[in-house]
C-alpha positions as CSV (number, residue, x, y, z in Angstrom):
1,X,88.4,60.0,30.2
2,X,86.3,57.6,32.5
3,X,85.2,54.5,30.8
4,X,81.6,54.1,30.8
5,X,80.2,51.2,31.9
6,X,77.5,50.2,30.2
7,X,74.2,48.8,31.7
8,X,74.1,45.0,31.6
9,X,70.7,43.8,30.4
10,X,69.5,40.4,30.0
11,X,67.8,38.9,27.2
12,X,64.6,39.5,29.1
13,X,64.8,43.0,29.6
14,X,65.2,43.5,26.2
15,X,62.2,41.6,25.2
16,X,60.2,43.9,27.7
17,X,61.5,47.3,27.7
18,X,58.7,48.2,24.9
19,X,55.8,47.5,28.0
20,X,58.0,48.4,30.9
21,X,56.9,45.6,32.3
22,X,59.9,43.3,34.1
23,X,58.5,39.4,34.5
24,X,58.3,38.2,37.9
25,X,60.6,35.0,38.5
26,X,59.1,34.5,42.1
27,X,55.8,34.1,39.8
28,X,56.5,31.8,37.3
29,X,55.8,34.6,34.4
30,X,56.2,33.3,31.0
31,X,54.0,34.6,28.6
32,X,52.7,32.6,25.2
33,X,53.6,34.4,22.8
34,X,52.7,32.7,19.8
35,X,49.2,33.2,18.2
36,X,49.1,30.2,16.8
37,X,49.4,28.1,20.1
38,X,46.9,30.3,21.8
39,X,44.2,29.5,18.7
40,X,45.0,25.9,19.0
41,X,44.3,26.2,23.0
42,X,40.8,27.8,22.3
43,X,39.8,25.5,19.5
44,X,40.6,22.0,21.4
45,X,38.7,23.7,24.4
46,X,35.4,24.0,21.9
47,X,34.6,27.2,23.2
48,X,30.9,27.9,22.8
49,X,29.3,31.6,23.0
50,X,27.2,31.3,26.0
51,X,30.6,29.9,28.0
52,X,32.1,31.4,31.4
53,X,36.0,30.9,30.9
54,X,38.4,30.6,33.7
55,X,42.1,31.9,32.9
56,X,44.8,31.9,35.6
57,X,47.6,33.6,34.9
58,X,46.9,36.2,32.1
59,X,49.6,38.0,32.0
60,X,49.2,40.5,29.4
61,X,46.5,39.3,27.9
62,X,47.3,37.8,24.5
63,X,44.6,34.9,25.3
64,X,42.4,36.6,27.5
65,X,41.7,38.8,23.9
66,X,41.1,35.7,22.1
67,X,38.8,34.3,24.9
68,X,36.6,37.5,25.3
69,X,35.9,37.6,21.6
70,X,34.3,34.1,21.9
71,X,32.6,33.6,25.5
72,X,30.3,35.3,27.5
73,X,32.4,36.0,30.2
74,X,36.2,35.8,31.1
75,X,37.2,35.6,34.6
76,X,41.0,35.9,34.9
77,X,42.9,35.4,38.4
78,X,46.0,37.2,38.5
79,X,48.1,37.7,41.0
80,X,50.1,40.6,39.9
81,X,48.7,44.0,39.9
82,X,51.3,45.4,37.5
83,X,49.3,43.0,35.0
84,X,45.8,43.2,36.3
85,X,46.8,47.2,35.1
86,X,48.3,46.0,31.7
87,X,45.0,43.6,31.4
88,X,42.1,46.8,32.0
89,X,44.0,49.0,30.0
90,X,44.2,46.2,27.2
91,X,40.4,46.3,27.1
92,X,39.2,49.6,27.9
93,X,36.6,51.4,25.9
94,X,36.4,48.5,23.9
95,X,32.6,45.8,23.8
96,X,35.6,43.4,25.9
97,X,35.1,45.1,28.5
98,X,31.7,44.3,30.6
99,X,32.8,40.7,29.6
100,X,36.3,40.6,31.4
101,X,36.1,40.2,35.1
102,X,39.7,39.9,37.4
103,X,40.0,38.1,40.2
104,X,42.6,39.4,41.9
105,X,45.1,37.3,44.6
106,X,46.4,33.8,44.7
107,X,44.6,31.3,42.8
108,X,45.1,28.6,45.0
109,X,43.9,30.7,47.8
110,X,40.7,32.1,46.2
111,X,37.1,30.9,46.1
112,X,36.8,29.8,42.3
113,X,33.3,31.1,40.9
114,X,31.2,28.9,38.2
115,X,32.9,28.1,35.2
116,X,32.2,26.1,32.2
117,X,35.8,25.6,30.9
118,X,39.6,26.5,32.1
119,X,42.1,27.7,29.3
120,X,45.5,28.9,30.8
121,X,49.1,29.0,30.6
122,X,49.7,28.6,34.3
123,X,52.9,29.3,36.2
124,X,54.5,26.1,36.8
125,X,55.2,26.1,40.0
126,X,51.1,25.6,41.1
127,X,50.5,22.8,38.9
128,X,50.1,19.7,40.7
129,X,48.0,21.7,43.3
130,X,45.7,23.9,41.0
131,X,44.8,20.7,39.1
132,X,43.2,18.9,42.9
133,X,41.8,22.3,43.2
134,X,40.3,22.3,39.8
135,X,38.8,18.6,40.2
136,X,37.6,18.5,43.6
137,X,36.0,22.5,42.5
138,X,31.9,22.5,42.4
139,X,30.1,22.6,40.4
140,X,31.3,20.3,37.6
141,X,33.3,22.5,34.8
142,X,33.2,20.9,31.5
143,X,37.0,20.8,30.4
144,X,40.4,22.5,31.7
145,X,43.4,22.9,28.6
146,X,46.3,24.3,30.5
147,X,49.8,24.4,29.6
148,X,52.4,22.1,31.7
149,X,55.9,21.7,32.2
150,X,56.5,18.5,29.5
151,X,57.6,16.2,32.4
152,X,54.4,17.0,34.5
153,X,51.9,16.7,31.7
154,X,53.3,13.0,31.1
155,X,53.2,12.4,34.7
156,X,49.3,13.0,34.4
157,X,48.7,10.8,31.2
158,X,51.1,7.8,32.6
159,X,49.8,4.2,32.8
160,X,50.4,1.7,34.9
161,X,54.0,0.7,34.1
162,X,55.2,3.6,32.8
163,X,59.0,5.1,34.0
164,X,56.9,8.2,35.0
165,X,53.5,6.8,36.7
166,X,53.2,7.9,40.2
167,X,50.8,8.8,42.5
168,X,50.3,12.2,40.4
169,X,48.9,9.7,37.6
170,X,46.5,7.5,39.3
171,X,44.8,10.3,41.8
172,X,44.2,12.6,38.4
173,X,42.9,9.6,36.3
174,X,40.8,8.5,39.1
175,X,38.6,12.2,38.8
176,X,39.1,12.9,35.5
177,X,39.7,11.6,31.7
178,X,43.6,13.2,30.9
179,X,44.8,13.7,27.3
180,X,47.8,15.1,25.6
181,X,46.9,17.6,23.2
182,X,50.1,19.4,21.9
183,X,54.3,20.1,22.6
184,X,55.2,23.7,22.7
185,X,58.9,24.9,22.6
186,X,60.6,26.9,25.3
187,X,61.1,29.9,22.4
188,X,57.0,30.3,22.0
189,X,57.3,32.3,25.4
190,X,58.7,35.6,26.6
191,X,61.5,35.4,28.4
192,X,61.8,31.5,27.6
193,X,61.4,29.0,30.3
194,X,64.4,26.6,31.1
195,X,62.1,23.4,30.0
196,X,59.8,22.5,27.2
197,X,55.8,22.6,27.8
198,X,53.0,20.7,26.7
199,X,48.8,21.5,26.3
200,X,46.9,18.7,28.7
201,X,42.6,18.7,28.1
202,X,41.5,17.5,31.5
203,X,38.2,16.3,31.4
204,X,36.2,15.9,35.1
205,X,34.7,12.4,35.4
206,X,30.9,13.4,36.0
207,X,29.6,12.0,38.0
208,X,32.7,11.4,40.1
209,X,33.6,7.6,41.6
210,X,31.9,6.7,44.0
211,X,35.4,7.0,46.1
212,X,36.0,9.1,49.8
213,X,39.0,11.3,47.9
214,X,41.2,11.8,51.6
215,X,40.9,8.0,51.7
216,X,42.1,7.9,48.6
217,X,44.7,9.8,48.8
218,X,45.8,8.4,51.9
219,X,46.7,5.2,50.5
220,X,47.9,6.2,47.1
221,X,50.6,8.5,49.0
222,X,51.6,5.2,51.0
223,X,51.6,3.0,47.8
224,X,53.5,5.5,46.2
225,X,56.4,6.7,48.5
226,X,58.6,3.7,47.3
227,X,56.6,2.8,43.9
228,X,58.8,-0.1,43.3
229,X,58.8,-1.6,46.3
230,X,56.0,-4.5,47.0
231,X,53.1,-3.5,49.1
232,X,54.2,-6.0,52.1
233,X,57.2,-3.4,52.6
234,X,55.8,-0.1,52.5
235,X,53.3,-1.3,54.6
236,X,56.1,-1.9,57.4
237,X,56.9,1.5,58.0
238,X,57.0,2.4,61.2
239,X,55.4,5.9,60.7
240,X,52.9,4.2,58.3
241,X,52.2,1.7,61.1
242,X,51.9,4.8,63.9
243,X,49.0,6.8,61.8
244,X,46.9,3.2,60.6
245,X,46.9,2.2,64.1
246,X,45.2,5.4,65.7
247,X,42.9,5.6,63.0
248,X,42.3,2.0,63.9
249,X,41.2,2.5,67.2
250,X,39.3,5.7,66.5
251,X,37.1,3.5,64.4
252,X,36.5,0.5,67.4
253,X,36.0,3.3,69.7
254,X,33.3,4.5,67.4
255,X,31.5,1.4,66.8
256,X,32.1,0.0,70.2
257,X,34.7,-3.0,68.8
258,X,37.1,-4.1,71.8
259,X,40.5,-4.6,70.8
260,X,42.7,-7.9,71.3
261,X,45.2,-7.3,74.4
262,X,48.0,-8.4,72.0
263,X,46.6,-6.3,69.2
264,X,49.2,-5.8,66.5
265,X,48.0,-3.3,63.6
266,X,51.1,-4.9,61.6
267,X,49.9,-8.3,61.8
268,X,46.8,-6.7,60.9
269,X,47.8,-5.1,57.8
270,X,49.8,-8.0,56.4
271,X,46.7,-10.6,56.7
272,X,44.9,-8.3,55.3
273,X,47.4,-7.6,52.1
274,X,47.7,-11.8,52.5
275,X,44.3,-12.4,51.9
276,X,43.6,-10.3,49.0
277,X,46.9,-11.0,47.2
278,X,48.7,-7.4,47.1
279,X,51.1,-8.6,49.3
280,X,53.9,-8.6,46.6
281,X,52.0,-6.1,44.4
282,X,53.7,-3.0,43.4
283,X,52.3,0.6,43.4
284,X,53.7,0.9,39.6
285,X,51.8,-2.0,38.5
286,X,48.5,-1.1,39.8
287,X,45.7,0.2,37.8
288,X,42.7,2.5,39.0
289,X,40.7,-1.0,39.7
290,X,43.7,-2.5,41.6
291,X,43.6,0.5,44.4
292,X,39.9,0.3,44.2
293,X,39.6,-3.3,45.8
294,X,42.5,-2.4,48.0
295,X,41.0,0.3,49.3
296,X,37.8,-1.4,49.8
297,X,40.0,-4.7,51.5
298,X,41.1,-2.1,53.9
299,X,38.1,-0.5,54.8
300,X,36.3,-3.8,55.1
301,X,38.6,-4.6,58.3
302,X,38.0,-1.1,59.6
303,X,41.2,0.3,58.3
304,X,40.8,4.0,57.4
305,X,43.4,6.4,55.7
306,X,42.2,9.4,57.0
């Protein structure tokens, strides 16, 4: 008699059978489970009942329900259209409904509406670029709490000093006030991700400093590239060098400034660094304040970032 080979099914599979609904991987699908995590998300976002709520990443609508029963309006962007199906069936016939509208496509690739608050459990592989979006969105929303990756969601609270401050820190805490809220364990999700998670409130600094952000950015990313190396070096890098000097002459072409014969934007660049003691500073030091009157040293000499 033939031995039967029996189907192989992972974990996951299992856990899904019941909604015939197989997680995407490419995604980043891990639903919350947990009921308890999801009424602790609402609660520290203070929902109120005249609210328009922004979820990303519904999957199958365990906190969208929880959402709808509080706002006014719930506008979840999924990507997936097995889900957006889950999500309408979820709610049909049911007072939900007229409240729930889907976006449907890439989040980071949409037009965001209004929105007075965020709540999600995001896939983890958008974070760092769904929180820019989120900040530099208008108009001002009132609060995001969204579910991180633990390593990413202490890279946004970091201070100055800190093993994990970087350039993810600063440029966050620069638009916005950043705060811990809670630790959630890999086994609150289905399937379970490889890494632990943690609940961030993000909370946009309104109005914003008074700050050019692509300027900004510009130098933080150059501060940041070797955070423990001074100033003075990463300063000195040729391809650094290349991109401050064209911007350099852009801006005395533009405000008709003639340029030395034996111009050197190094030399530049270190009097400048020199003169307003950050010479020897180091990007893991540096507070918000620090890369404000660097920035404005900079820009003072006609030195642009962007």
């Amino acid at each position: 008699m033939p031995k039967i080979k029996a189907e192989k099914k992972t974990r996951q599979h299992q856990l899904v059978a019941k909604q015939g609904i197989l997680f995407n991987k490419e995604f980043g699908q891990h639903i919350l489970k947990n009921p308890l995590i999801i009424q602790s998300m609402i609660e520290k976002a203070a929902l109120r009942p005249t609210d328009v709520v922004l979820e990303i990443g519904p999957g199958t609508g365990n906190m969208t329900v929880k959402l709808l029963e509080r706002a006014k309006k719930v506008i979840a962007c999924e990507i997936d259209t097995r889900l957006v199906a889950e999500l309408q069936k979820r709610v049909q016939g049911t007072p939900m409904q007229s409240k729930l509208h889907i976006l449907i496509g890439d989040v980071l690739k949409s037009d965001l509406p209004f929105f007075d608050l965020c709540v999600a459990n995001i896939p983890y592989q958008i974070s760092s670029r769904l929180v820019f979006k989120l900040l530099l969105h208008r108009p001002f929303f009132r609060c995001a709490v969204i579910m991180f990756q633990r390593e990413f969601a202490q890279r946004l609270v970091a201070k100055p000093g800190d093993k994990l401050y970087c350039r993810l820190s600063i440029n966050t805490q620069l638009l916005a006030r950043v705060d811990m809220l809670l630790k959630v364990g890999k086994n609150n999700f289905k399937p379970p991700p490889k890494v632990e998670s943690s609940v961030v409130r993000i909370e946009p600094r309104n109005p914003p400093p008074p700050i050019n952000f692509t300027e900004w950015d510009g130098l933080t990313r150059i501060a940041f590239t070797r955070k423990n190396k001074t100033l003075g070096s990463a300063f000195k890098q040729s391809s650094v060098l290349a991109a401050l000097e064209k911007n350099y002459k852009i801006h005395c072409s533009l405000h008709n400034i003639t340029l030395p014969d034996k111009f050197d934007i190094k030399v530049k660049l270190d009097d400048i660094l020199k003169q307003n003691d950050f010479e020897t500073k180091r990007a893991r030091t540096m507070d918000i304040d620090d890369f404000m009157k660097l920035l404005h040293a900079f820009n003072v000499e006609g030195v642009h970032f962007s």
